[in-house]
C-alpha positions in Angstrom: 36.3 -10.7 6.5 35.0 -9.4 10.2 31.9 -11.2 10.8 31.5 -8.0 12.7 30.6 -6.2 9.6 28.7 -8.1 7.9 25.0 -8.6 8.0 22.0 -10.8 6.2 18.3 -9.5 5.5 16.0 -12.2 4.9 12.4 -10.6 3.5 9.5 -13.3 3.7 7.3 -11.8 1.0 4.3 -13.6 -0.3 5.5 -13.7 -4.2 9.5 -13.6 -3.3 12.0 -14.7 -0.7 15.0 -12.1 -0.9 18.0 -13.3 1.1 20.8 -10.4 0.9 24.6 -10.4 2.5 25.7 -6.8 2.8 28.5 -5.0 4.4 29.4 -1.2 5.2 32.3 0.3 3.1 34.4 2.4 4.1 32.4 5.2 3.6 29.8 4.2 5.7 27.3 2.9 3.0 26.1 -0.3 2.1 27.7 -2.8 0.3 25.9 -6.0 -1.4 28.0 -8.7 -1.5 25.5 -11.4 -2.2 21.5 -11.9 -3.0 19.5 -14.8 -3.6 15.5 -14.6 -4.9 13.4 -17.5 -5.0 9.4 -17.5 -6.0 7.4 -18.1 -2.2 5.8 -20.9 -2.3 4.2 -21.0 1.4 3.3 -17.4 2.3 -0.1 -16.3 2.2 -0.6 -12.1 2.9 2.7 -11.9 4.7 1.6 -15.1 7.0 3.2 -18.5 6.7 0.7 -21.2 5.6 2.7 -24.0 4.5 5.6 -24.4 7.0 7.8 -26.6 4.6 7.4 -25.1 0.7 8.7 -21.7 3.3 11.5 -23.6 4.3 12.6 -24.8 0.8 12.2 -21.1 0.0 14.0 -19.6 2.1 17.1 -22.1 1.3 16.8 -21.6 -2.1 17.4 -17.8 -1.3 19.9 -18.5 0.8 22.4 -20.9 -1.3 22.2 -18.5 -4.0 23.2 -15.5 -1.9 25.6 -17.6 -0.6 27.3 -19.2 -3.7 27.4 -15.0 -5.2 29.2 -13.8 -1.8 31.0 -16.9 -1.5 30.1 -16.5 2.1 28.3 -19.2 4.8 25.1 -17.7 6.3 24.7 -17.9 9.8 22.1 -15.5 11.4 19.2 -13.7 9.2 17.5 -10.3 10.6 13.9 -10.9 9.4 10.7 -8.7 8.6 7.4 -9.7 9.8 4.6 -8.2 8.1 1.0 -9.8 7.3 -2.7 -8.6 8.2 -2.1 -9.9 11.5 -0.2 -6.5 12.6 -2.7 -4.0 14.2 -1.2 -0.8 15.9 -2.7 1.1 18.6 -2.3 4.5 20.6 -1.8 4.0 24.8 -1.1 6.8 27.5 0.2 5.3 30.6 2.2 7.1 33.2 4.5 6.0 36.8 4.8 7.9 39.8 8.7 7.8 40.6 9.6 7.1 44.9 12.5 9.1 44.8 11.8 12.6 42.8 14.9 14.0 44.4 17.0 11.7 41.5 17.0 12.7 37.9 15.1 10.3 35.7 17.3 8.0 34.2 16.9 4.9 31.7 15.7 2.4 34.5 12.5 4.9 35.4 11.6 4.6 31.1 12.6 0.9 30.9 9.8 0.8 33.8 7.5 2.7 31.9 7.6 0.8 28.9 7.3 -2.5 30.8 4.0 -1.3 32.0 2.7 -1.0 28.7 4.0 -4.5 28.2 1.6 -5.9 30.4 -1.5 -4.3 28.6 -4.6 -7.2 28.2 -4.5 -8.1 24.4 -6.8 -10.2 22.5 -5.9 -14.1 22.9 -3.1 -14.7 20.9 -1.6 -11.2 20.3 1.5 -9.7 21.8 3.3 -6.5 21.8 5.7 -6.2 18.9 6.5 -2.7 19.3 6.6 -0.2 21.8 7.6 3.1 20.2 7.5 5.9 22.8 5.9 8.9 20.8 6.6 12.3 23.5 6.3 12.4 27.6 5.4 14.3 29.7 6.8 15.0 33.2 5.0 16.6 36.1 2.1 17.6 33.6 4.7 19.4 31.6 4.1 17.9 28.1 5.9 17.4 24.6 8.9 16.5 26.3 11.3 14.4 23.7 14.0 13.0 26.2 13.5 13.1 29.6 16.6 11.5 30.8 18.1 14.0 33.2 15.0 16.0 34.3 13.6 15.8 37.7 9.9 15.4 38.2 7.6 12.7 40.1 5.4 11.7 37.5 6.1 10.7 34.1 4.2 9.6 31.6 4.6 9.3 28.0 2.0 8.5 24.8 2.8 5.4 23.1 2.8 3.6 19.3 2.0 0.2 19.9 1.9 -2.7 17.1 0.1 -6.1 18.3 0.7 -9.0 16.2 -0.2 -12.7 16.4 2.4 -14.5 18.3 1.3 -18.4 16.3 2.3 -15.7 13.0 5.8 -14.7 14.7 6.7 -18.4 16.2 6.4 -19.9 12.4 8.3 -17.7 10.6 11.3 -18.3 13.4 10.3 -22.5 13.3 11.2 -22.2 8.9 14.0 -20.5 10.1 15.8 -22.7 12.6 14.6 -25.4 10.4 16.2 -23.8 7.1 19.2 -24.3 9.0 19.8 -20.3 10.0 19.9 -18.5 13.3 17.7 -16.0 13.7 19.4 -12.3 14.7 17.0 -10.0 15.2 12.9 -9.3 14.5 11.7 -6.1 12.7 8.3 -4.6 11.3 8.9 -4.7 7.6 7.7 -1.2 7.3 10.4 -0.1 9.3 12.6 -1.6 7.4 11.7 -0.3 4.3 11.2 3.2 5.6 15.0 3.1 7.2 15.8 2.1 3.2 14.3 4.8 1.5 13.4 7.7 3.4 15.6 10.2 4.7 15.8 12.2 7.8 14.6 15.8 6.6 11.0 13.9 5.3 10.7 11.6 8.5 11.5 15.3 10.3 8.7 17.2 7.8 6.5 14.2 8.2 6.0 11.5 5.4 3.6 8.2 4.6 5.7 5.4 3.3 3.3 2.9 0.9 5.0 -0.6 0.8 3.0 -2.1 -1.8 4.2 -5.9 -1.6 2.3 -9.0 -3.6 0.2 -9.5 -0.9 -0.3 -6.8 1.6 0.5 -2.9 1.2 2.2 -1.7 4.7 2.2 2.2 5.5 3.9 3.8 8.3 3.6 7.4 9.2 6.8 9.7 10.2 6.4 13.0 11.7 9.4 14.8 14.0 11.4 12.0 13.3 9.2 9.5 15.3 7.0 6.8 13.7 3.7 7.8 14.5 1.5 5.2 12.9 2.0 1.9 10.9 -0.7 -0.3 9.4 -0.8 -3.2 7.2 -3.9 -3.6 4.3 -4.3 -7.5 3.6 -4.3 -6.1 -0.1 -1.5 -6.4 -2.8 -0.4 -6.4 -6.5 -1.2 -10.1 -6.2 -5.0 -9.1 -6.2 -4.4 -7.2 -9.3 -3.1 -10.0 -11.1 -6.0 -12.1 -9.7 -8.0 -9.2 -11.2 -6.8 -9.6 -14.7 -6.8 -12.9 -14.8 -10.6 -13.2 -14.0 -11.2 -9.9 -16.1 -9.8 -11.2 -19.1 -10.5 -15.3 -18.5 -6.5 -15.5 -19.2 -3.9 -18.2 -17.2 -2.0 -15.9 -14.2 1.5 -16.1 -15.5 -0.2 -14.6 -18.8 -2.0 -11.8 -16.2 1.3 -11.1 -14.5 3.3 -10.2 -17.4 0.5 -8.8 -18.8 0.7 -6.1 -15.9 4.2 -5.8 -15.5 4.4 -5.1 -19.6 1.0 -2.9 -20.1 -0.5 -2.0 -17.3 -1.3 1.2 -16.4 -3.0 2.9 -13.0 -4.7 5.6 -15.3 -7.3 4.3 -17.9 -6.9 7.5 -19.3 -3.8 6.9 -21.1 -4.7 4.1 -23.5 -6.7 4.5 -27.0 -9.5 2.0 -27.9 -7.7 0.3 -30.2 -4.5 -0.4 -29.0 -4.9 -4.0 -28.6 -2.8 -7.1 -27.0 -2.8 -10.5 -28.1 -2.3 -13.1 -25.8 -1.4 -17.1 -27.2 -4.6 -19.7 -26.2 -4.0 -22.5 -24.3 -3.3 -26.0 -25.8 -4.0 -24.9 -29.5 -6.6 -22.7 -28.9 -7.2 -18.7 -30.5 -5.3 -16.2 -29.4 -7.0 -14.0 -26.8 -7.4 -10.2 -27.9 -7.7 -7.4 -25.3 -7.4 -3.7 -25.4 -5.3 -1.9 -22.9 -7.9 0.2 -22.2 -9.6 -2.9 -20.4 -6.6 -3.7 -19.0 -6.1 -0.5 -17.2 -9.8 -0.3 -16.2 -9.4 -3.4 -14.2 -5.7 -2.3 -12.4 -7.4 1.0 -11.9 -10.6 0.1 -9.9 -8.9 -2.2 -7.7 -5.7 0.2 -7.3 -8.0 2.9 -6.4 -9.4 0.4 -4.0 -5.7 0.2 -2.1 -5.2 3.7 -2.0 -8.6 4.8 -0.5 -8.0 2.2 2.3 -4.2 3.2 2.8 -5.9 6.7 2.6 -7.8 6.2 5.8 -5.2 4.9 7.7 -3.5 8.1 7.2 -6.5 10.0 7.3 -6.8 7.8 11.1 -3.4 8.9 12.0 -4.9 12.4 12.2 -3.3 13.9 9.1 -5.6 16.7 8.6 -5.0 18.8 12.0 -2.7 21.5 11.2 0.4 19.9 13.8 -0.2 16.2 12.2 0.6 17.8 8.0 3.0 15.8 6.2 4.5 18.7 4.6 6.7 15.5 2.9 3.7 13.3 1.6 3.9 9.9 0.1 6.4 7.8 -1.0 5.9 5.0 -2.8 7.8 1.6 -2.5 7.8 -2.6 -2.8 7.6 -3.9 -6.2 4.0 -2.7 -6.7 5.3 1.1 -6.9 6.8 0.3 -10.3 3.0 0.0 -12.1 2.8 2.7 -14.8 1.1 6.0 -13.4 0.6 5.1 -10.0 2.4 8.3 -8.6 -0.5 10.6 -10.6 -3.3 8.2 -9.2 -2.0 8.8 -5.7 -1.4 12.4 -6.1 -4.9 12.7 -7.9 -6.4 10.3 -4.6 -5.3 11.9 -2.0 -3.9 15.4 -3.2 -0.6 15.0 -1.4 2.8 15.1 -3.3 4.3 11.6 -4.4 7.6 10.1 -5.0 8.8 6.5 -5.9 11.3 5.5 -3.1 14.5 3.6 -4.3 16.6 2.1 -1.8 19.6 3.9 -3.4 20.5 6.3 -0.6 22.4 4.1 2.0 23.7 2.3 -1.1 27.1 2.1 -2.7 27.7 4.1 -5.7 28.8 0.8 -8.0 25.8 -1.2 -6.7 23.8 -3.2 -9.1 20.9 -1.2 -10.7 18.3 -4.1 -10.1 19.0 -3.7 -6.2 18.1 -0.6 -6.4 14.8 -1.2 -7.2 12.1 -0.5 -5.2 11.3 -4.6 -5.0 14.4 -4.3 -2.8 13.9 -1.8 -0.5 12.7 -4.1 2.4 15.6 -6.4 2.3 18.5 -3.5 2.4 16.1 -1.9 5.1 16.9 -5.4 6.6 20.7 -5.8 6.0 20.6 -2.2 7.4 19.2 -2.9 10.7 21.4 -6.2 11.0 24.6 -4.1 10.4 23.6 -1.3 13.4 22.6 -4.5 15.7 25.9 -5.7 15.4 27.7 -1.8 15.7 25.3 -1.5 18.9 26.3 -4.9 20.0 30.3 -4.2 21.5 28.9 -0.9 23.1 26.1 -2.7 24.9 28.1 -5.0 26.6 30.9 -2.5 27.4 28.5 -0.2 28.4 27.2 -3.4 31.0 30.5 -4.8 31.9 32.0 -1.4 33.1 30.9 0.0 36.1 33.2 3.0 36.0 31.8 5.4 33.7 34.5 5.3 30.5 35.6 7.8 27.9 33.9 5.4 25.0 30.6 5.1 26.9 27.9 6.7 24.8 27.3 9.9 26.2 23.3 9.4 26.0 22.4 6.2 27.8 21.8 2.9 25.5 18.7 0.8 26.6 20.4 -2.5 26.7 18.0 -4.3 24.8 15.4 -2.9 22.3 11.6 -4.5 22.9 12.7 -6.6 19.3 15.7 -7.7 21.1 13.5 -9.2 23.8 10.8 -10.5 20.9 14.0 -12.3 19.2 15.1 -14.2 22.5 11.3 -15.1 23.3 11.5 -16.6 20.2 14.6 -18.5 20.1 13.6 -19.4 23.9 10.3 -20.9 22.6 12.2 -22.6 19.8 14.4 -24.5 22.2 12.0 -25.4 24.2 9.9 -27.0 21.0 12.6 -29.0 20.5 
């Protein structure tokens, strides 16, 4: 098999590890050919705390992806999440020497550099710089300049920040698990590039990630990410809930959740009761599901009024901002009973739950296409167009002469991820 077409996702959650092999068919959708789960042991909110129970993690993933493929891993693309991402909006501009030349890639690449060098707090650095529209000459909501003429050029910018220390550790328990690392990418990216389609990133759309221990949104509108964020909240905290709610042991809380729980206290009668085993000899615990659903409810509601701000902060309201699209719902915390209506009743825009099944096979296992999933196929997705993008780079750079397979619209030849990655591996090497 062409290692060319093959690609590994490897999502760091904070209750899972998911390491999955996929390939494209010949239809031009994804194929799994191997995943591995194992609990996480060392992840804390979507930030490494315990470098070696990561490590052990991540290999247990890994060695059962690999025995289902019956394929060796080599290099991971990974997700980094974790309240440590912030995301900011910039306006910066450069005045070009020569205005008598179109602008071309070089004149962007220049641009986006400069926004590079903004002063961060100490220990942050630029993840992400996602150019949002430009402007050139004062002329504005321009989409591509490439090809225009015009003296100044400026452009309004996404930027996430995250903590570098954050980053460094998640490549260390990589390297040390005994992978390479591929490529870097914001896990809500990834999950929206699993689940959403084009028409609702062109209509504008809120994608919920609601992981175990943070919930990551990011905004589409016109087919540009307009505004990510990541809540330090997750369906861990609901467990932790119901386990201090109901003075239960968390394994019982968990299930108890995934079995009963509901977003909408509504729904349950008085006396429909569950009874849980005591510990050690002990009586059974009794607890009514109405209880139950009180407790998910408050501190769901709690989730969605912060995620609701954030969108609410990404300007939402103003008639050009609407996402005529809404929310979708993803991550293994979409799957609690009622949610959708909760959202829907919160914030009074439509709701879907988004299953990774679009890019998908048609024969593809029905538990991958759970929304638990949808980060790591985002993942194995992004691996698979780094490796189509990779041969056209480096034709692109080793021909001078312009060539009937050169990309009619310029490629940058390396992504701001693509320059994260080698930082990375640089600062790796030099560890050592």
């Amino acid at each position: 098999m062409e290692n060319q077409n093959i690609a590994v996702g490897l999502d760091i959650g904070t209750t899972k590890i998911v390491a999955m092999i996929g390939i494209k068919n010949q239809y031009g959708k994804l194929e799994t050919v191997g995943v591995g789960k194992s609990k996480s042991l060392g992840v804390h909110r979507g930030v490494v705390n315990n470098i070696t129970q990561t490590i052990q993690s991540i290999q247990q993933a890994v060695s059962q992806a690999e025995s289902a493929g019956n394929i060796k891993i080599g290099g991971v693309t990974v997700g980094i999440a974790g309240q440590h991402i912030r995301s900011l909006q910039h306006s910066d501009y450069i005045t070009r020497s020569n205005s008598e030349q179109v602008i071309n890639e070089d004149d962007i690449d220049r641009l986006i550099n400069q926004v590079h060098k903004l002063v961060m707090l100490p220990g942050e650095e630029i993840i992400h710089v996602l150019p949002q529209d430009f402007k050139v000459d004062g002329q504005a909501e321009i989409k591509e300049p490439i090809g225009m003429y015009g003296e100044r050029l400026e452009a309004n910018f996404h930027v996430v920040v995250g903590q570098v220390s954050s980053i460094r550790n998640i490549g260390r328990c990589i390297q040390t698990a005994g992978l390479g690392l591929e490529g870097i990418t914001l896990e809500p990216l990834a999950s929206a590039k699993a689940v959403l389609s084009q028409e609702e990133k062109e209509a504008g759309v809120a994608l919920i990630d609601i992981g175990g221990g943070t919930t990551d949104l990011a905004v589409f509108k016109d087919g540009i990410i307009r505004h990510t964020a990541v809540i330090p909240f997750g369906g861990n905290i609901i467990t932790e809930d119901i386990k201090e709610g109901c003075s239960i042991i968390e394994k019982q809380a968990e299930l108890l959740k995934i079995k009963f729980g509901s977003a909408w206290p509504g729904e349950n009668k008085d006396n429909e009761i569950v009874s849980i085993p005591g510990l050690r000899g002990r009586d059974p615990k009794e607890i009514t599901l109405k209880n139950l659903s009180k407790i998910i409810h408050a501190r769901v509601v709690e989730i969605i009024e912060q995620v609701y701000v954030e969108i609410k902060n990404y300007g939402h309201e103003e008639q050009k901002k609407k996402l005529i699209a809404g929310i979708v719902l993803t991550g293994g915390g979409s799957q609690l009973n009622h949610l959708k209506q909760l959202v829907e009743y919160i914030t009074g825009m439509d709701t879907r739950v988004g299953y990774p099944n679009e890019h998908l096979a048609g024969d593809s296992d029905s538990d991958i296409t759970s929304p638990l999933y949808a980060t790591a196929v985002g993942l194995v997705l992004d691996g698979l167009e780094r490796h189509e993008r990779q041969p056209i780079i480096e034709s692109v750079i080793g021909s001078e002469e312009p060539t009937e397979t050169q990309p009619e619209k310029p490629l940058r030849s390396k992504g701001f991820l693509e320059k994260l990655t080698e930082r990375v591996k640089k600062f790796l090497e030099e560890a050592e």
